[in-house]
N, C-alpha and C positions, 0 to 999 in steps of 0.2 A: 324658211317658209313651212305653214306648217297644212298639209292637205286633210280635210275634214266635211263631214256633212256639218255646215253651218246650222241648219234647220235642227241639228242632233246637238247642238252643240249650248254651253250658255256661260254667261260669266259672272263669277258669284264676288259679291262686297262682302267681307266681313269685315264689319263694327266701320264702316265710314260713318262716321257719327261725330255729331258736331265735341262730344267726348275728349274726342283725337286732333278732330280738327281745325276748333275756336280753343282762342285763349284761355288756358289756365294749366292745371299741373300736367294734366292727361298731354297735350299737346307738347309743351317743353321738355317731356321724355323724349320724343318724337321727332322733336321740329326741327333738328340739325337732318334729321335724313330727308322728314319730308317734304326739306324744300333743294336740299342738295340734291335729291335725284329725281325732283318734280314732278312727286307723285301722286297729287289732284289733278294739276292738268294734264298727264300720263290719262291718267283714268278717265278723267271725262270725258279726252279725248279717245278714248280706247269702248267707253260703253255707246258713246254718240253714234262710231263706225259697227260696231256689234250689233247695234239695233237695226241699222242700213241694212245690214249683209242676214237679218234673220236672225240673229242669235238672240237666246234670251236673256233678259237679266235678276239677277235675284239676288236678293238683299238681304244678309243675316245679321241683325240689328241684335246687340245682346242690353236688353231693356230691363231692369229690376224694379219689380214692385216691393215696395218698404214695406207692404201692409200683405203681402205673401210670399217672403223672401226663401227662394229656394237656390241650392249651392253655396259652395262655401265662400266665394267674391259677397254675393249679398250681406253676409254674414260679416264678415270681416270690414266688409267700409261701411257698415250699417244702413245700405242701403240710399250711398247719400252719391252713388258714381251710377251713371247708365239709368238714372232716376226715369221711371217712367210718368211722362204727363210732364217732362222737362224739355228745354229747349236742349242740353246736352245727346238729350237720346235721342234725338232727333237726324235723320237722314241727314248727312252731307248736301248744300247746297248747289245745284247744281247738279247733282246723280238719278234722283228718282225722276220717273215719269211714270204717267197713269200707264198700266198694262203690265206692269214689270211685276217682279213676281218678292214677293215679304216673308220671309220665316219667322212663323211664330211659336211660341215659348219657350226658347233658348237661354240657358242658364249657367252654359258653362263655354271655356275657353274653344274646347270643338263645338261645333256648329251644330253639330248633328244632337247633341246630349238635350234631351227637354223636349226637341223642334219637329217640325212637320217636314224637315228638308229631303228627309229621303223621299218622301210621297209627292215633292213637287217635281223633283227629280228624275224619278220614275212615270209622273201623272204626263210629264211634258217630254217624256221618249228622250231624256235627255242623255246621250252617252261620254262624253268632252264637257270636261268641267275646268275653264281659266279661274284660278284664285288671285283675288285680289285682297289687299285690306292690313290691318293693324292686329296682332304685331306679328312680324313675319316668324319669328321662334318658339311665337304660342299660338293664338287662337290660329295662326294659318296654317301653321305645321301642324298640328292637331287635327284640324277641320281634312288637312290632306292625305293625313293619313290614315283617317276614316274613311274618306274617297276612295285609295287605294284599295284600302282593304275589303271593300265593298264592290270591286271591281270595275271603276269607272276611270275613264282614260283621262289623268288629272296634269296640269300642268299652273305651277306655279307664275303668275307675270310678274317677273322680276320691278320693274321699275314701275310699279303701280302698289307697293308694300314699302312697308318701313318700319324698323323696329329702334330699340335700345341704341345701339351705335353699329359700326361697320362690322365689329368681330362677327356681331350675333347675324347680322343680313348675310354676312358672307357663309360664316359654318352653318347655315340655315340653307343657303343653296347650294353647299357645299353636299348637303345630306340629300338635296334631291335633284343632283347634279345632271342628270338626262331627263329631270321634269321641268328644267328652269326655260322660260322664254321670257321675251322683250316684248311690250304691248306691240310692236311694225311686225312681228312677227305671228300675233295672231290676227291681225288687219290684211293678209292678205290673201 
């Protein structure tokens, strides 16, 4: 259990995009973890009870414009992954609702690099930050330990992330082994 000001508190998606989570290559890296440890409806049901309880939610969407490609992903898949004005870049169905909060110009694996997220973060007295999202050995671990370093009280949710295969989930919480929670564990 974990005690908190919920109103301080918020839970951030990285890259829930349809990317990761409709059919094609992005998701068959994926799709053995993220259906072995059920982690759409982990999460939906974990942002559904976060919105109950006051928390906020915030969506770090990594979107590339082909026709202003910045970072070296854009570069490298020519701008043809995370296409912006795509159905792929697109929120996870079922995650967003009007009020929730959108990081915009994110271009790299942390969340932070490009983005507006520290100013949303700080705008909404935010001090508890749950990571959620794709892939837990990069953009998450990256994004979190920017959190850290930045001094905000970070906690990964374990069964709402999914990477490569089990090595990489496991030495991944392994690395942040007293930050790791279960979505029942920030639910209450």
């Amino acid at each position: 259990m974990i005690n908190l000001d919920k109103s301080k508190s918020a839970v951030l998606l990285v890259e829930f995009q349809n990317q990761w989570t409709e059919k094609g290559l992005y998701n068959r890296l994926i799709k053995k973890q993220l259906e072995s440890r059920g982690v759409l409806e982990n999460t939906k049901k974990l942002v559904k009870k976060a919105r109950e309880l006051g928390m906020k939610i915030i969506h770090a969407p990594l979107v590339i414009d082909p026709k202003n490609k910045k970072g070296w992903l854009a570069f490298l898949t020519f701008g043809k992954v995370f296409t912006r004005g795509t159905r792929k870049a697109e929120i996870s169905e079922g995650l967003f609702r009007e009020g929730d909060l959108v990081v915009k110009g994110r271009y790299a694996f942390d969340a932070f690099v490009g983005s507006d997220l520290e100013n949303i973060l700080k705008e909404n007295g935010i001090e508890t930050v749950f990571v959620c999202g794709f892939t837990s050995d990069q953009c998450v671990a990256k994004t979190m330990q920017t959190l850290l370093k930045k001094g905000f009280d970070t906690r990964m949710v374990s069964d709402c992330t999914a990477t490569l295969n089990d090595f990489f989930q496991k030495r991944t919480e392994k690395k942040f082994s007293d930050r790791v929670v279960n979505s029942n564990d920030v639910l209450i």
